[in-house]
GUTI-397745 format. One record per residue (C-alpha): residue number from 1; residue in one letter; chain; x negated, y negated, z. Coordinates in nm, 3 decimals. Each point is the difference from the previous one (the first is absolute). Layout:
REM GUTI-397745
   i aa ch      xx      yy      zz
 NUM  A  A       X       Y       Z
...
This chain:
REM GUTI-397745
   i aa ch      xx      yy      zz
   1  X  A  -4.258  -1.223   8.008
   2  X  A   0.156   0.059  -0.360
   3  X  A  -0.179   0.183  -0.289
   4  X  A   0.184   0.102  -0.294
   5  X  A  -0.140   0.250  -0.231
   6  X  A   0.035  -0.021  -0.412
   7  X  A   0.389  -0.073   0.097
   8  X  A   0.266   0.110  -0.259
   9  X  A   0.330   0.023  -0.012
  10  X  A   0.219   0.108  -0.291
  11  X  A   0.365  -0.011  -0.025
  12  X  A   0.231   0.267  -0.203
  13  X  A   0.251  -0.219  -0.187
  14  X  A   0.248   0.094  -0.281
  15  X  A  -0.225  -0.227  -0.242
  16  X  A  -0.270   0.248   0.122
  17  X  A  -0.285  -0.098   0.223
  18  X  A  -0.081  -0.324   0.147
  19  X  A  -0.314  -0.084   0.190
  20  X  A   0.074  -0.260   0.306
  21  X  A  -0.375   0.047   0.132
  22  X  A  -0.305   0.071  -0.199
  23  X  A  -0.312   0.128   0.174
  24  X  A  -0.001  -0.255   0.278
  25  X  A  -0.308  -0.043   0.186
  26  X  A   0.019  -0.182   0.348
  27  X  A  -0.156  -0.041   0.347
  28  X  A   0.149  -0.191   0.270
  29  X  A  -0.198  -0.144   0.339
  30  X  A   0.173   0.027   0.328
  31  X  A   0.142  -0.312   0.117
  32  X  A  -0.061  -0.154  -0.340
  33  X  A   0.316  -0.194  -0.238
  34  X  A   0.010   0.185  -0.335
  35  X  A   0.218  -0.150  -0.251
  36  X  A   0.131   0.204  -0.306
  37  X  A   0.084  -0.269  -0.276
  38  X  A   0.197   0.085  -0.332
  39  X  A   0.312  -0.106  -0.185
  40  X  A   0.293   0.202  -0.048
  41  X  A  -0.056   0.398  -0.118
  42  X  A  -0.398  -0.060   0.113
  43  X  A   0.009   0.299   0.212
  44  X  A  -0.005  -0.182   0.325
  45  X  A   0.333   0.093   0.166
  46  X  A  -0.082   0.385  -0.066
  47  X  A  -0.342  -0.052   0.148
  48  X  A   0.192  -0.103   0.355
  49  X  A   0.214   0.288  -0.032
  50  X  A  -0.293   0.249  -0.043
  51  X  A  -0.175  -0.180   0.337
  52  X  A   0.295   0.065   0.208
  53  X  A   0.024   0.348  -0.130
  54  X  A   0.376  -0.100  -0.144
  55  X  A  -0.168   0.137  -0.374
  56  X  A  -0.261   0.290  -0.066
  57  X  A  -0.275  -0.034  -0.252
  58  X  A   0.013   0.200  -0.305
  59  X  A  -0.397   0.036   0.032
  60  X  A  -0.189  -0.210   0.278
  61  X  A  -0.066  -0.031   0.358
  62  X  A   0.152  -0.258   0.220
  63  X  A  -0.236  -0.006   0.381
  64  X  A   0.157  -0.222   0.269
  65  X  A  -0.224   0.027   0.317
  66  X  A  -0.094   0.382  -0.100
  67  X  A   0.276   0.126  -0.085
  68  X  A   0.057   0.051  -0.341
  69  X  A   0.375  -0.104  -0.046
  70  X  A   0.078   0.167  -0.382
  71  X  A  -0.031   0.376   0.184
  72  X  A   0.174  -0.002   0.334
  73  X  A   0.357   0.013   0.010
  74  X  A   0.269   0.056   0.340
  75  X  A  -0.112  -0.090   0.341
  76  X  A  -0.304  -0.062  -0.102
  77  X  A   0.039  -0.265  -0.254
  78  X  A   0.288  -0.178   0.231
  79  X  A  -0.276  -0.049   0.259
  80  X  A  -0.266  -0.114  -0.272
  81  X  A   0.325  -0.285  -0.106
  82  X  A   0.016  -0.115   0.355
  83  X  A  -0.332  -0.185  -0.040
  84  X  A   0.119  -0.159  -0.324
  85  X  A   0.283  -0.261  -0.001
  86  X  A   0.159  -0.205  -0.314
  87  X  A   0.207  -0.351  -0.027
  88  X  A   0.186  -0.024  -0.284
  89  X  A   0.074  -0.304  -0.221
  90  X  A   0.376   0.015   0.100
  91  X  A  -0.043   0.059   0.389
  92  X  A   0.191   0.361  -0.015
  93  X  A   0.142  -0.096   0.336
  94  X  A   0.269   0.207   0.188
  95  X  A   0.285  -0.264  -0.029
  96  X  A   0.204   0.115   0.299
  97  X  A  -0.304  -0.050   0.205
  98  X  A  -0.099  -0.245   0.209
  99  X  A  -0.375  -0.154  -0.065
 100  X  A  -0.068   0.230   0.336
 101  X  A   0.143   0.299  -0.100
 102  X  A  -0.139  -0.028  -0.411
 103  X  A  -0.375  -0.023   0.161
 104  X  A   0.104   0.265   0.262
 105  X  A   0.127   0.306  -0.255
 106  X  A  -0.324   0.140  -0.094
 107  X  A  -0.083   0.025   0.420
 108  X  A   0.350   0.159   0.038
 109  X  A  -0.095   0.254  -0.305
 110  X  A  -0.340   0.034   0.176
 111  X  A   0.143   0.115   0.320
 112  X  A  -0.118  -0.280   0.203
 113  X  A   0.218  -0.075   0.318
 114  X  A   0.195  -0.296   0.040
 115  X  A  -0.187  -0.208   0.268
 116  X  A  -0.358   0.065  -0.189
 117  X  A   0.222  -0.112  -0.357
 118  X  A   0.116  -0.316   0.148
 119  X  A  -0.284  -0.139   0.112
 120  X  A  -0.206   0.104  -0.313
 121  X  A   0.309  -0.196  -0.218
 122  X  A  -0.054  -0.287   0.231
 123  X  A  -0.380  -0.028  -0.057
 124  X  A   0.090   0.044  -0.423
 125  X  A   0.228  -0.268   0.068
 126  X  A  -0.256  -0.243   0.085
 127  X  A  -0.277   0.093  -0.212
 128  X  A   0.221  -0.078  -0.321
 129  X  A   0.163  -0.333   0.167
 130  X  A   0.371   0.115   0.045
 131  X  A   0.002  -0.096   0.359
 132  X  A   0.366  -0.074   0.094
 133  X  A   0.118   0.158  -0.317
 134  X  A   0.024   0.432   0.133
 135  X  A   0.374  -0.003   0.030
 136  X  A   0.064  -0.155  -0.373
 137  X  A   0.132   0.189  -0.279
 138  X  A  -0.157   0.006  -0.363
 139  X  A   0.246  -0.191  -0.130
 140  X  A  -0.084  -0.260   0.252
 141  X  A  -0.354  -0.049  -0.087
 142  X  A  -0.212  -0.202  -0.309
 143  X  A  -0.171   0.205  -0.258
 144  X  A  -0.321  -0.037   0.204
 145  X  A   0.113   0.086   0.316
 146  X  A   0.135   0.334  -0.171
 147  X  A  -0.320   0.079  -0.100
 148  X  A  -0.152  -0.073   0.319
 149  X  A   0.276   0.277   0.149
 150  X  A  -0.122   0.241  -0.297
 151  X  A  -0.410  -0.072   0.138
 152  X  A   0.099   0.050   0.366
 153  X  A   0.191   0.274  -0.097
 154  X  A  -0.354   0.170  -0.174
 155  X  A  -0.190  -0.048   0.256
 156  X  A   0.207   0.133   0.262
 157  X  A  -0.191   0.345   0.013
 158  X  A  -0.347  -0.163  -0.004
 159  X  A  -0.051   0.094  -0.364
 160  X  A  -0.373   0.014  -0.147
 161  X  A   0.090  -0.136  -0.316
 162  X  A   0.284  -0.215  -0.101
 163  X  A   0.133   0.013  -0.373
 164  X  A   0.124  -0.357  -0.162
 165  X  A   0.214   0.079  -0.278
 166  X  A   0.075  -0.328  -0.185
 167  X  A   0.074  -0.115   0.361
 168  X  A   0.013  -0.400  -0.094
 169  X  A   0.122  -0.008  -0.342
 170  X  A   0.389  -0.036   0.118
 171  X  A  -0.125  -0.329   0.231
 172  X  A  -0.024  -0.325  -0.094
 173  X  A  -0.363  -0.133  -0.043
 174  X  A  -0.006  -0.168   0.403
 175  X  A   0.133   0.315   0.137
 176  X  A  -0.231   0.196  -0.196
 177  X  A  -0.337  -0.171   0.171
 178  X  A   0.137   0.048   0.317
 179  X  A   0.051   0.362  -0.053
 180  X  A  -0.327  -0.016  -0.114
 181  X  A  -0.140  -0.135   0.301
 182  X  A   0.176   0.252   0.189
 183  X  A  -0.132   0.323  -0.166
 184  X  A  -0.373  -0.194   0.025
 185  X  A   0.030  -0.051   0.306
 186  X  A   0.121   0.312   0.098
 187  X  A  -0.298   0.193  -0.214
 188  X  A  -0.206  -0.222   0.186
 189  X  A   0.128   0.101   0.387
 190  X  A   0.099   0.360  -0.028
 191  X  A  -0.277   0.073  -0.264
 192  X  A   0.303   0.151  -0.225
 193  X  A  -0.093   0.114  -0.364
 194  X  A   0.234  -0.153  -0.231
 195  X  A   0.047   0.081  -0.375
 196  X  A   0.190  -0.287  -0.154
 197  X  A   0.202   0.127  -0.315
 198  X  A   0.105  -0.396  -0.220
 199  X  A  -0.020  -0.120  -0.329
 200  X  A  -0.044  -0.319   0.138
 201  X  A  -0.410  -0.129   0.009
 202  X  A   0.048  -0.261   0.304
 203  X  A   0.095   0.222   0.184
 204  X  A  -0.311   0.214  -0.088
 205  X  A  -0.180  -0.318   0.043
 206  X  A   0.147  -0.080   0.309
 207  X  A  -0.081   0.337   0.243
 208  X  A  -0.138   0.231  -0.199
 209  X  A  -0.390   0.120   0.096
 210  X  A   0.000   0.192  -0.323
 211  X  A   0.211   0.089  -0.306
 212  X  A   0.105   0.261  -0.281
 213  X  A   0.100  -0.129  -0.354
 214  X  A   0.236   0.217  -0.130
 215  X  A   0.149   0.026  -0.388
 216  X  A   0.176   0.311  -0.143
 217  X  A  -0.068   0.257   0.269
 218  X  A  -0.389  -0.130   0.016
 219  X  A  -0.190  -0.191   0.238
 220  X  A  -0.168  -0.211  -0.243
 221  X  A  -0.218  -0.190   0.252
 222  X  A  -0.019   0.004   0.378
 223  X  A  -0.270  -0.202   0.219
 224  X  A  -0.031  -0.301   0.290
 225  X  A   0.318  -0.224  -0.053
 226  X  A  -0.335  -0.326  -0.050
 227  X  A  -0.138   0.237  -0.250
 228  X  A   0.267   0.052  -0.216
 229  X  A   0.123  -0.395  -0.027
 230  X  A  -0.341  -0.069  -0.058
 231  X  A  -0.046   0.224  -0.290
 232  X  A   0.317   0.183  -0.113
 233  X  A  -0.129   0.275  -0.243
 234  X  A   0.362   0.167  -0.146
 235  X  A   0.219  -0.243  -0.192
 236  X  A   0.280   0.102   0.204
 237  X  A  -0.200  -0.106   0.327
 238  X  A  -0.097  -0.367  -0.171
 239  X  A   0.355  -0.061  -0.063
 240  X  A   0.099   0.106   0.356
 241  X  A  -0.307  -0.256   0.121
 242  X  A   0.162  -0.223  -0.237
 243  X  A   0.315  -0.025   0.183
 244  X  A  -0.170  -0.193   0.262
 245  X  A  -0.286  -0.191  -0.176
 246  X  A   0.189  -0.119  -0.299
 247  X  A   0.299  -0.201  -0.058
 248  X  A   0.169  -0.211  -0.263
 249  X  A  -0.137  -0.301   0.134
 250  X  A  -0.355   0.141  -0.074
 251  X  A   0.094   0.055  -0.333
 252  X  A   0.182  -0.305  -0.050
 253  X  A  -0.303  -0.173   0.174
 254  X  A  -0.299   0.158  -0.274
 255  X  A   0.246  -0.116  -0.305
 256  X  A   0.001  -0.324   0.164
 257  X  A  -0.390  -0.016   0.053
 258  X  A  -0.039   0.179  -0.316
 259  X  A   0.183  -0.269  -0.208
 260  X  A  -0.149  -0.310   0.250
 261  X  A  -0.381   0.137  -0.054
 262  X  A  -0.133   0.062  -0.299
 263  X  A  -0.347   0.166   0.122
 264  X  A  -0.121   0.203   0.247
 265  X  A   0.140   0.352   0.162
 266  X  A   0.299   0.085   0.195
 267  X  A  -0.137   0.265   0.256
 268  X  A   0.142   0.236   0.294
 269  X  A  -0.191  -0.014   0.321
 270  X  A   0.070   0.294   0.257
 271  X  A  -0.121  -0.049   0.357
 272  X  A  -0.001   0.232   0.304
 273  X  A  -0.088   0.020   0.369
 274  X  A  -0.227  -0.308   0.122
 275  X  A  -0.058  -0.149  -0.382
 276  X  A   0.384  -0.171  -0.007
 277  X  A  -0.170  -0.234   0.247
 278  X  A  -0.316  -0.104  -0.214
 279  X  A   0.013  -0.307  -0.165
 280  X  A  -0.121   0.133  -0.289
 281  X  A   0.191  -0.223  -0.243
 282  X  A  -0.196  -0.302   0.128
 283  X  A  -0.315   0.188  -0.061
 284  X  A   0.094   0.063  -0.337
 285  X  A   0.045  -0.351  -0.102
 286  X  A  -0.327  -0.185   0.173
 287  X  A  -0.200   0.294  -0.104
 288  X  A   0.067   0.032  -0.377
 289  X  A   0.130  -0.324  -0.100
 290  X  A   0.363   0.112  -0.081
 291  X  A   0.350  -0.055   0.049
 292  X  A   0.218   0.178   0.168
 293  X  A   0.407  -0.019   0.024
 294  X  A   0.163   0.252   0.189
 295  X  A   0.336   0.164  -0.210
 296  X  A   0.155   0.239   0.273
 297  X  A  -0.133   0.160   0.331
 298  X  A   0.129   0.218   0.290
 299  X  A  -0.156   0.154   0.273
 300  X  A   0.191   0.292   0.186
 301  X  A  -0.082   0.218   0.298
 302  X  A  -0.026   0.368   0.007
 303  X  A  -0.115   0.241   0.267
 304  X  A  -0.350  -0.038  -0.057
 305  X  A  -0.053  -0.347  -0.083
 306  X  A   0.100  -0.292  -0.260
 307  X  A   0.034   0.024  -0.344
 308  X  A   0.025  -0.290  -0.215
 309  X  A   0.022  -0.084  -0.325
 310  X  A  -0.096  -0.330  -0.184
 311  X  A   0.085  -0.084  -0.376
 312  X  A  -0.185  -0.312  -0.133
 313  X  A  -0.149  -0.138  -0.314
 314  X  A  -0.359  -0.077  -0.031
 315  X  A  -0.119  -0.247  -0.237
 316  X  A  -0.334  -0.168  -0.082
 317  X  A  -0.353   0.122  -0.200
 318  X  A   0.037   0.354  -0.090
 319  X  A  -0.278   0.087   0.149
 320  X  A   0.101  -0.165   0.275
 321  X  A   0.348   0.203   0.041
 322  X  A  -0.204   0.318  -0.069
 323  X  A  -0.278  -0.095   0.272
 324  X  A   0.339  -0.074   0.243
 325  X  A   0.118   0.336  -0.126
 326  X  A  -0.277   0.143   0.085
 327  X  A  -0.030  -0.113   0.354
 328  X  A   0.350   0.092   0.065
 329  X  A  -0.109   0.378  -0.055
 330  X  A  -0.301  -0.068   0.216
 331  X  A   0.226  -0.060   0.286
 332  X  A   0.165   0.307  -0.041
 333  X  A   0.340  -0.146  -0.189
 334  X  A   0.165   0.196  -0.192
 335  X  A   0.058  -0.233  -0.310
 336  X  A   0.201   0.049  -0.316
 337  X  A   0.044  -0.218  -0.239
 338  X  A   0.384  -0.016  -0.102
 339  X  A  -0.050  -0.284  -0.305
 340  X  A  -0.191  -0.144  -0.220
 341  X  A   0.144  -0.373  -0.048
């Protein structure tokens, strides 16, 4: 559906050049939710803008559904941007509009007559659950229910791919998941490819099939969302993986055990798909003679399946802990261990 090609792009400032994107390689499946994750000045905001065909690559090729966007231009390229539509983080809603007539513009632009607009603004209506809410103004509506005008409002030309640009991170965490839930379940019934631009890794976690690490212009590491919080290779991935699996309380909660036990091993557990649900902790102990005290854990959901994590400290022989270890690995757990008490 996507495929960029050794993607650059170089702006001309008067401090002299500066690279935004730096030989980007990426290939996106049809129907698929690609998230783009990066902080500030990664690159990832350009990277929308060369999708959509609002930026050119310096060098690079940019192929949505066979047609490479970086080379056409005119009527050509307006036809290849009907098939791609963008939310924005801040709605960009027509404010003298009613939530009818915002979701209606790009049919009116389109040509489409009035009867054939109405009743495709009525069926938008419904699919984002604004039922009751078509004659309301902007100013009228919640943060959420703006951005559910904005998605209706993207979809109203029966795009092929949709474009996410930071599209949660001015909603509170509650409105956020049910945004969410609405672009999943959307990918899910129109079989819409979505590439989700955030710096924000639940929401990566939360809908994403697959995703693209990005730091300084570079995709640094891209992969299954399970793959990558399993085994994080770039530092700047492990600390966005970190955001979820870690807390304070963790840390607080190894001092603690740190300063309560004075031998054994502190050590991360990671669990995915079917293994959250295998009492392997149980195992551990009537198998190798050792205690066990569980420090932290959290399991969360992504598109594919569970991923957990478990921090506890193992005491008891040493080669009983290393035997434990051992069996741990066995069962296909990633284990690291964080501390030495």
């Amino acid at each position: 559906m996507i495929q960029l090609n050794n993607i650059t792009k170089v702006y001309k400032t008067k401090n002299g050049e500066f690279t935004a994107v730096n030989d980007v390689n990426l290939s996106i499946n049809k129907g698929e939710i690609f998230g783009i994750i990066g902080y500030s000045g990664a690159g990832k905001s350009t990277m929308i803008r060369l999708l959509n065909g609002l930026e050119k690559p310096t060098t690079g090729s940019v192929i949505v559904n066979g047609e490479d966007i970086a080379v056409i231009s005119g009527s050509k390229l307006r036809a290849a941007r009907q098939k791609i539509s963008m939310i924005f983080q801040h709605f960009n809603l027509l404010w003298s509009r009613t939530v009818e007539e915002n979701i209606a513009f790009p049919l009116e632009i389109a040509g489409i007559p009035k009867g054939e607009r109405a009743k495709r603004v009525d069926e938008l209506i419904e699919l984002v659950g604004l039922s009751g809410r078509g004659k309301a103004y902007p100013s009228q509506l919640s943060g959420g229910q703006k951005q559910r005008v904005g998605i209706a409002r993207a979809l109203a030309n029966n795009p092929e791919v949709l474009l996410c640009d930071e599209a949660t991170s001015a909603l509170d965490p509650e409105t956020t998941e049910s945004i969410l839930e609405l672009l999943l379940d959307i990918n899910k019934r129109l079989g819409l490819t979505i590439v989700l631009i955030t710096h924000e890794m639940h929401v990566i976690r939360k809908i994403c099939h697959r995703v693209a690490v990005m730091e300084a212009g570079k995709v640094v590491e891209q992969g299954a969302v399970l793959s990558v919080f399993q085994s994080p290779q770039a530092e700047i991935t492990k600390k966005f993986v970190s955001q979820i699996s870690d807390s304070n309380e963790t840390k607080e909660s190894i001092e603690q055990i740190l300063s309560n036990y004075p031998t054994g091993k502190i050590v991360r557990l990671t669990f995915i798909g079917q293994k959250t649900e295998q009492p392997i902790m149980s195992q551990l102990i009537k198998q190798f003679n050792v205690e066990v005290n569980i420090v932290h854990g959290t399991i969360s959901h992504t598109t594919s399946g569970p991923y957990g994590t478990l921090i506890v400290q193992i005491d008891g022989e040493k080669e009983n802990v290393e035997a434990a270890l051992n069996m741990l690995a066995q069962h296909e757990i990633q284990t690291e261990v964080i501390e030495h008490a």
